[in-house]
Short mmCIF file of the C-alpha atoms (twelve columns), coordinates in Angstrom:
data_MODEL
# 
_entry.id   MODEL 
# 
loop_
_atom_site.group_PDB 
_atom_site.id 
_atom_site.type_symbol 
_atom_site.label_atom_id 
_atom_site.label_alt_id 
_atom_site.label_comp_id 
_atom_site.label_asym_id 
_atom_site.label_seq_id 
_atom_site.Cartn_x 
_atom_site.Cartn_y 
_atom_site.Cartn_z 
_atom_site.pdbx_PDB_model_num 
ATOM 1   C CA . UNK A 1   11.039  6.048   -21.084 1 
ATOM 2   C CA . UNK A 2   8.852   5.445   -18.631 1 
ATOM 3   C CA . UNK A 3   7.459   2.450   -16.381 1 
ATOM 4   C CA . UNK A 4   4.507   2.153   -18.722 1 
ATOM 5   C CA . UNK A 5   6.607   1.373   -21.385 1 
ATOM 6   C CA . UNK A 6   7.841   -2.047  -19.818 1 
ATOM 7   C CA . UNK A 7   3.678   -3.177  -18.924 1 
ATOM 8   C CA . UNK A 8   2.376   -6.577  -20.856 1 
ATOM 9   C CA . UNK A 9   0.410   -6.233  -23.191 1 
ATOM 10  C CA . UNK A 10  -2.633  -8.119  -21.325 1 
ATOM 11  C CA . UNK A 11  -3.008  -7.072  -18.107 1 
ATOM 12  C CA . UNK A 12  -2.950  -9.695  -15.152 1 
ATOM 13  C CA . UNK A 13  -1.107  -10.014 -11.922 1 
ATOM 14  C CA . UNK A 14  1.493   -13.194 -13.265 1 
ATOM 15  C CA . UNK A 15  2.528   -10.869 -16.220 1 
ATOM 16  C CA . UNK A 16  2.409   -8.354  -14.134 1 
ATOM 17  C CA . UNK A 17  4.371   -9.996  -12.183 1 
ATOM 18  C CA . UNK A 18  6.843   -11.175 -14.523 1 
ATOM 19  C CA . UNK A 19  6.827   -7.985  -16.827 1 
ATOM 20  C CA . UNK A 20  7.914   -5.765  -13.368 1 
ATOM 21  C CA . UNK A 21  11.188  -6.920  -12.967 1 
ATOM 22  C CA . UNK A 22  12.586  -5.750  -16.428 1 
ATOM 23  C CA . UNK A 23  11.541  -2.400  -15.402 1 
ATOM 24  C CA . UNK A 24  13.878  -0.023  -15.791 1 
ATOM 25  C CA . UNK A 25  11.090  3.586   -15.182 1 
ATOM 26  C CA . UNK A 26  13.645  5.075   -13.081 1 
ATOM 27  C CA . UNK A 27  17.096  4.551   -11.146 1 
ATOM 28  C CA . UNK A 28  15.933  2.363   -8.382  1 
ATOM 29  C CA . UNK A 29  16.370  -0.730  -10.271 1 
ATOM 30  C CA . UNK A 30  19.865  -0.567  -9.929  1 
ATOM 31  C CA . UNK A 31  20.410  -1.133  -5.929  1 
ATOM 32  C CA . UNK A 32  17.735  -3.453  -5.843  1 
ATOM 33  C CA . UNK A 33  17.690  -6.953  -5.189  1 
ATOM 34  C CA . UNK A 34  14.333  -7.315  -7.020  1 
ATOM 35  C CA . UNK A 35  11.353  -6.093  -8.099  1 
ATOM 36  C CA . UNK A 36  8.542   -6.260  -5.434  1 
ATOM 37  C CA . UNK A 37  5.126   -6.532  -6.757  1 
ATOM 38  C CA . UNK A 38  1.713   -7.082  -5.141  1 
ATOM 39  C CA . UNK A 39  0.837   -10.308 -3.087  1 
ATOM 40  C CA . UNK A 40  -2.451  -12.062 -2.380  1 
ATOM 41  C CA . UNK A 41  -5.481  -13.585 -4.208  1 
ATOM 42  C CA . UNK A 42  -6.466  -11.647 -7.353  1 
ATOM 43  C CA . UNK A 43  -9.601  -11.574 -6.598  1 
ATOM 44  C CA . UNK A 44  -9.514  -10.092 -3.107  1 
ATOM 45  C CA . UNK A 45  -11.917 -7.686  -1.854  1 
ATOM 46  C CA . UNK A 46  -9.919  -5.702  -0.539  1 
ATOM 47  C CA . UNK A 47  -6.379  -4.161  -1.535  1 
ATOM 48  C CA . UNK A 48  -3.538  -2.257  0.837   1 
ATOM 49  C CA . UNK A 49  -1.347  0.000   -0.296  1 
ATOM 50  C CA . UNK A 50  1.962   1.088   1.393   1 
ATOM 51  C CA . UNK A 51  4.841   3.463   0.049   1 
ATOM 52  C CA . UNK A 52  7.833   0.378   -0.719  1 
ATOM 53  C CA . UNK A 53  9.509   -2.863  0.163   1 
ATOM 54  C CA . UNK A 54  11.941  -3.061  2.245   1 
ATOM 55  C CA . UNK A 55  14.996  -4.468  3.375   1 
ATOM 56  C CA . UNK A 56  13.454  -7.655  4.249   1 
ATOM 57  C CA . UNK A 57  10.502  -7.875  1.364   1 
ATOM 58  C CA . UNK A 58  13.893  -7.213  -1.656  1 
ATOM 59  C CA . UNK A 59  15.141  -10.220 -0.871  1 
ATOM 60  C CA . UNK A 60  11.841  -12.695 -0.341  1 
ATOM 61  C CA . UNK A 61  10.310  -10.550 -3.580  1 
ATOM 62  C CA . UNK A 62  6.983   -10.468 -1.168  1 
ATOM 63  C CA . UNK A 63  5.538   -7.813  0.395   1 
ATOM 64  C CA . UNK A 64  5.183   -6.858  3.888   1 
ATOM 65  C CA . UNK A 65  7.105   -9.218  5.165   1 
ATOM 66  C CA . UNK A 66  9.435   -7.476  7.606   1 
ATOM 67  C CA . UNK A 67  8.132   -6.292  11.050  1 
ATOM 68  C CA . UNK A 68  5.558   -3.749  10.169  1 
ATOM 69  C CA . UNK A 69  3.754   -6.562  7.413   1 
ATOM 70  C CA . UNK A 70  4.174   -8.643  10.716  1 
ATOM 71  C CA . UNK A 71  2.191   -6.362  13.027  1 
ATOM 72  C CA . UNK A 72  -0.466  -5.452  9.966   1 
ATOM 73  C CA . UNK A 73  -1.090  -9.442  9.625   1 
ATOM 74  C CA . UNK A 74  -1.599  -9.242  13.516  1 
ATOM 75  C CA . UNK A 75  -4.333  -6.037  13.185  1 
ATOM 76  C CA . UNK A 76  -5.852  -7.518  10.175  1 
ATOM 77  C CA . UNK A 77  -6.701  -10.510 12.319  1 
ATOM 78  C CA . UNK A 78  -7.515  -8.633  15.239  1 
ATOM 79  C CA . UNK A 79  -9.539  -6.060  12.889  1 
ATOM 80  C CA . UNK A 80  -11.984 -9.308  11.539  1 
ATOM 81  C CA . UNK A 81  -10.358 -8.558  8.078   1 
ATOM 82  C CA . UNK A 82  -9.631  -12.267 6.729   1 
ATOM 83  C CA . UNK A 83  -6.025  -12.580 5.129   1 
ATOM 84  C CA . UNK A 84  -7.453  -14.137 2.090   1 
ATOM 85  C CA . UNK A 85  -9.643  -11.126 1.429   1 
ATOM 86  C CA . UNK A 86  -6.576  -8.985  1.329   1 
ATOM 87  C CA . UNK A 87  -4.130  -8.466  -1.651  1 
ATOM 88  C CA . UNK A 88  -0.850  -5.966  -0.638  1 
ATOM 89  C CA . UNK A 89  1.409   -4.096  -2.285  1 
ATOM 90  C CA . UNK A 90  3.803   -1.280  -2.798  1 
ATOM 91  C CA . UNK A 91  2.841   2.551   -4.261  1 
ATOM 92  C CA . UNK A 92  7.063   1.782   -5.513  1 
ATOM 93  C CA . UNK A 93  8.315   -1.677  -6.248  1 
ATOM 94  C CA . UNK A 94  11.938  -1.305  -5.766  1 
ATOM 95  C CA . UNK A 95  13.097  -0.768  -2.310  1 
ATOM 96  C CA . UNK A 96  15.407  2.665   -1.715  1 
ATOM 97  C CA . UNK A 97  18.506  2.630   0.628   1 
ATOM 98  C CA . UNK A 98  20.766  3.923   2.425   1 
ATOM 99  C CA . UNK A 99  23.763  1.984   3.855   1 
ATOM 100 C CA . UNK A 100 24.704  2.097   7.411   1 
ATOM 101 C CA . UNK A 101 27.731  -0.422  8.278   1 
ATOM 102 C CA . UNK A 102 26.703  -3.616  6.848   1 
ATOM 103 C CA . UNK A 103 22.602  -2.823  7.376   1 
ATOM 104 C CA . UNK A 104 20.298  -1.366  4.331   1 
ATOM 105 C CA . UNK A 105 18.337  1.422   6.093   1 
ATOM 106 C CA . UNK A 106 15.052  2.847   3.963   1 
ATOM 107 C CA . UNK A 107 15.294  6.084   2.274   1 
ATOM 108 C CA . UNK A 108 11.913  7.862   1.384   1 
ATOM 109 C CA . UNK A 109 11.148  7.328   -2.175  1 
ATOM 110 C CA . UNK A 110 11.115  10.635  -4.067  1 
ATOM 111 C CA . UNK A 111 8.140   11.904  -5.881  1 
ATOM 112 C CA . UNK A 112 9.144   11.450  -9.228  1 
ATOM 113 C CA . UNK A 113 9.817   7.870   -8.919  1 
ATOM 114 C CA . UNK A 114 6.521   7.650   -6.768  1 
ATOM 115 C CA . UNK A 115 4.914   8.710   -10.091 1 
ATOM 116 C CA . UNK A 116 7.533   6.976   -12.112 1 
ATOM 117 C CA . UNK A 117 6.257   3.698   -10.930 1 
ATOM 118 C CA . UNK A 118 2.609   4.300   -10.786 1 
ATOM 119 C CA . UNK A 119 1.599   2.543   -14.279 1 
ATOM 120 C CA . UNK A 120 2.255   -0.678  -12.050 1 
ATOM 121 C CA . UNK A 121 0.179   0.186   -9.046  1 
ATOM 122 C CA . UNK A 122 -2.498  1.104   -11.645 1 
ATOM 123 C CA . UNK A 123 -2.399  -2.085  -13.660 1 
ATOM 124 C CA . UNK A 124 -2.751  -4.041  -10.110 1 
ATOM 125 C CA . UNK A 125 -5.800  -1.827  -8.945  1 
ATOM 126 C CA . UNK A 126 -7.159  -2.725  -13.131 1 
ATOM 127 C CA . UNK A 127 -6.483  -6.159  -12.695 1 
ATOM 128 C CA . UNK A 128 -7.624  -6.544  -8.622  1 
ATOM 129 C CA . UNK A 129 -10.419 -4.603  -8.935  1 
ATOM 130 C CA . UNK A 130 -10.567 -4.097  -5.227  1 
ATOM 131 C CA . UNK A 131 -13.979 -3.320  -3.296  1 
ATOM 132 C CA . UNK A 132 -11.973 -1.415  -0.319  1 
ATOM 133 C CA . UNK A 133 -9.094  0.280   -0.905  1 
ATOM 134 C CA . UNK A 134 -6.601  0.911   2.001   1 
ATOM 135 C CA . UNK A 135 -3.768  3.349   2.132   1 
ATOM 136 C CA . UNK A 136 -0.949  3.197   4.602   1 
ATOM 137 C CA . UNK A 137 0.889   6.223   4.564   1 
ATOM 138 C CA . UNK A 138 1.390   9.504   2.667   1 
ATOM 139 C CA . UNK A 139 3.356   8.251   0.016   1 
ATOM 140 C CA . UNK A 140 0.534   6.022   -1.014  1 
ATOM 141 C CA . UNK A 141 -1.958  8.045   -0.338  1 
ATOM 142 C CA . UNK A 142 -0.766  10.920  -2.144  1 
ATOM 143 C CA . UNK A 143 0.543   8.162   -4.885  1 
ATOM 144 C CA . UNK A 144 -3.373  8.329   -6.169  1 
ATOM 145 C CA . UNK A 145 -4.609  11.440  -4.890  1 
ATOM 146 C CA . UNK A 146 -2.710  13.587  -5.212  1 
ATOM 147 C CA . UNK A 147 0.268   15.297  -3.259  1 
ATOM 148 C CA . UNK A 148 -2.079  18.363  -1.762  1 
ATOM 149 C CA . UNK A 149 -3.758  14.744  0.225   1 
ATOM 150 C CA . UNK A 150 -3.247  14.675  3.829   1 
ATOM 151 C CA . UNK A 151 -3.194  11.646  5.910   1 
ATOM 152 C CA . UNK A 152 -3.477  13.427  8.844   1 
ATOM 153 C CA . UNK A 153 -6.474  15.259  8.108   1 
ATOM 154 C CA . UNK A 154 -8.713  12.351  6.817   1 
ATOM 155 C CA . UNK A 155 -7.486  9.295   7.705   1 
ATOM 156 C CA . UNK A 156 -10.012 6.493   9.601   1 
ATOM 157 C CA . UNK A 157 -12.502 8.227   7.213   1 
ATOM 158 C CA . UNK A 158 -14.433 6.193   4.272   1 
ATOM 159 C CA . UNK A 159 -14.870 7.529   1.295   1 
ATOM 160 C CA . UNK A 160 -15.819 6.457   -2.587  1 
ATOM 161 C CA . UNK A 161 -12.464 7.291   -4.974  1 
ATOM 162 C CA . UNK A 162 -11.998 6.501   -8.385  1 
ATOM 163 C CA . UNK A 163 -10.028 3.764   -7.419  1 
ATOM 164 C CA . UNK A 164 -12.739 1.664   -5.385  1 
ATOM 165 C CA . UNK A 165 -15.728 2.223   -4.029  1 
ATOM 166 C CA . UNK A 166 -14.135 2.282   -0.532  1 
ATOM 167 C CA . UNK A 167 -11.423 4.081   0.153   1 
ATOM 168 C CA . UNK A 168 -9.377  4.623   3.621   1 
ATOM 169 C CA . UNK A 169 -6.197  6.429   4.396   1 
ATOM 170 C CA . UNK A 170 -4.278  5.558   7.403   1 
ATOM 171 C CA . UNK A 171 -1.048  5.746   8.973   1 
ATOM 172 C CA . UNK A 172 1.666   3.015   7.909   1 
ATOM 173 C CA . UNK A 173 2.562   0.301   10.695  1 
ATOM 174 C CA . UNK A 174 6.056   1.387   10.356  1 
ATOM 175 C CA . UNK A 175 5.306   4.517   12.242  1 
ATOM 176 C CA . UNK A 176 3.712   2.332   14.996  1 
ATOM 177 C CA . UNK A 177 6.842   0.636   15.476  1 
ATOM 178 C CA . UNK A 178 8.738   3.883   15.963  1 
ATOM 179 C CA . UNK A 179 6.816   4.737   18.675  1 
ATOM 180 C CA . UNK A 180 8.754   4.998   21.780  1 
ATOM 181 C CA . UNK A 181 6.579   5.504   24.238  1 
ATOM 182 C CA . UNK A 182 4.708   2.528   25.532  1 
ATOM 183 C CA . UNK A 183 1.157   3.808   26.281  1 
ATOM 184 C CA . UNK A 184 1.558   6.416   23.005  1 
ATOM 185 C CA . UNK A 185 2.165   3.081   21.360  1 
ATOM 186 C CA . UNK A 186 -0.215  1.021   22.612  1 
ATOM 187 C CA . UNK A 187 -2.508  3.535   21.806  1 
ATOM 188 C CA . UNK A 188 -1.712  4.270   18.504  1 
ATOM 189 C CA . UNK A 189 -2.075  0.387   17.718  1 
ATOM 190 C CA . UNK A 190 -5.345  0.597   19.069  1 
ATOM 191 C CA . UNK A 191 -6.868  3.321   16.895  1 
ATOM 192 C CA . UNK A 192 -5.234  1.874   13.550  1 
ATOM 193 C CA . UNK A 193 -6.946  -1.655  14.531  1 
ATOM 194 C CA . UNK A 194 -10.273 0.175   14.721  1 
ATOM 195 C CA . UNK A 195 -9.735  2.214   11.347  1 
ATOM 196 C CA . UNK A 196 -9.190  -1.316  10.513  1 
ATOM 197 C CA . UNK A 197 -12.342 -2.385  11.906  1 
ATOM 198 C CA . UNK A 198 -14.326 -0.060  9.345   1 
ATOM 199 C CA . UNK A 199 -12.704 -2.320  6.793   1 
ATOM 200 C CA . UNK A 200 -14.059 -5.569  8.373   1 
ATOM 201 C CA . UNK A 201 -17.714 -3.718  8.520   1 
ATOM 202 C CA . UNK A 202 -18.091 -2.944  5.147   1 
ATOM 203 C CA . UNK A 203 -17.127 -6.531  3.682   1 
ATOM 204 C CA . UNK A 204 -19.392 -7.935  6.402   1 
ATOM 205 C CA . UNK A 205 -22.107 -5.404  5.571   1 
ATOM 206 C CA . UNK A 206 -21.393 -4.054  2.005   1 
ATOM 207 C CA . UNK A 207 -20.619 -0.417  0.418   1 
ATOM 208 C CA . UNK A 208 -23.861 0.764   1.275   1 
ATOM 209 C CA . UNK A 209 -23.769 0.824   5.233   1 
ATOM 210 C CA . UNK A 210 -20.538 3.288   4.987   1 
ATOM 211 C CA . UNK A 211 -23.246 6.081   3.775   1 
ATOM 212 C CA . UNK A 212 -19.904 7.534   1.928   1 
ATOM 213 C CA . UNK A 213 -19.569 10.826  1.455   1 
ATOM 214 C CA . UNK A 214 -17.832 11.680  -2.630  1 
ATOM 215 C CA . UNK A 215 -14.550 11.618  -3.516  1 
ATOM 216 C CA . UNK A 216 -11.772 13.193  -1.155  1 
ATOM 217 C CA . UNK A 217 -9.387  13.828  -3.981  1 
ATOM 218 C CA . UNK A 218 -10.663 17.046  -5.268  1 
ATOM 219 C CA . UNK A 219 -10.837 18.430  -1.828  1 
ATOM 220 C CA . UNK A 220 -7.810  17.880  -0.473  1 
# 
């Protein structure tokens, strides 16, 4: 059994929505508050991916609300990427833990239940049908194309996927936040909000001005 086996029949983000939380694709179910899917206007232009909820987003059932969805609201705005353009979610829509004490600490989803739960990112990029495509992080990067993808190598870069017509890998805003140097920081923050930038360019200007160069996926 897999996650696809649990998808609604008709494809759309409330039975999408709905459908997700009887999921039962892999283990991760079972420590979970919830089921976190995707969160934003279905029609939105553009659509963020990042690798799971966490401690915070299990128990609202949103994404990105926690710190790092805090500080990506903050680039976005400082980026000229309107919130309402934007719909978010999660390559994994059950948040993995770890306890510490009495605190829930994240715990890198593993790569089968990365691919276990990728018949739900799919149905949201079938049902979105986003113009720009954003991935934070290798797990959701490599949750599309493929695990040979690095982030490090071609992030900040546009390119056409199969996915969207614009695609951009990036670093996730948790890593930001780890960051404990204050000018390393401070510069870091400064080079995601202009990879961000790129994003706010080509809904201002359309696909066309980001002269894209074909699909990373095969490369990489």
């Amino acid at each position: 059994m897999t996650a696809a086996d649990f998808l609604p029949q008709r494809i759309s983000l409330p039975a999408l929505r709905d459908a997700v939380q009887d999921c039962r694709g892999c283990e991760l179910y079972r420590r979970a508050t919830q089921a976190v899917l995707g969160d934003g206007d279905p029609r939105a232009r553009v659509m963020i991916v990042g690798e799971q909820p966490g401690d915070e987003e299990d128990v609202a059932g949103r994404p990105f609300v926690g710190p790092a969805g805090r500080l990506l609201d903050r680039t976005l705005q400082a980026a000229g990427v309107p919130r309402a353009e934007v719909y978010m979610t999660n390559a994994v829509k059950h948040f993995k833990w770890v306890p510490r004490g009495k605190k829930r600490l994240h715990q890198k989803p593993g790569s089968a239940e990365v691919e276990a739960c990728k018949p739900w990112l799919e149905a949201e990029l079938a049902a979105v049908k986003p113009e720009v495509l954003v991935l934070l992080g290798a797990t959701a990067a490599q949750s599309l194309l493929g695990r040979s993808f690095k982030v490090t190598r071609s992030r900040g870069v546009l390119f056409a996927s199969r996915f969207a017509p614009v695609t951009l890998a990036t670093v996730h805003p948790s890593s930001l936040l780890r960051i404990p140097d204050q000018v390393e920081r401070r510069n870091a923050r400064a080079l995601f909000q202009r990879e961000l930038e790129l994003v706010a360019d080509v809904l201002r200007e359309g696909v066309a001005m980001a002269g894209l160069p074909a699909s990373l996926e095969a490369s990489r």
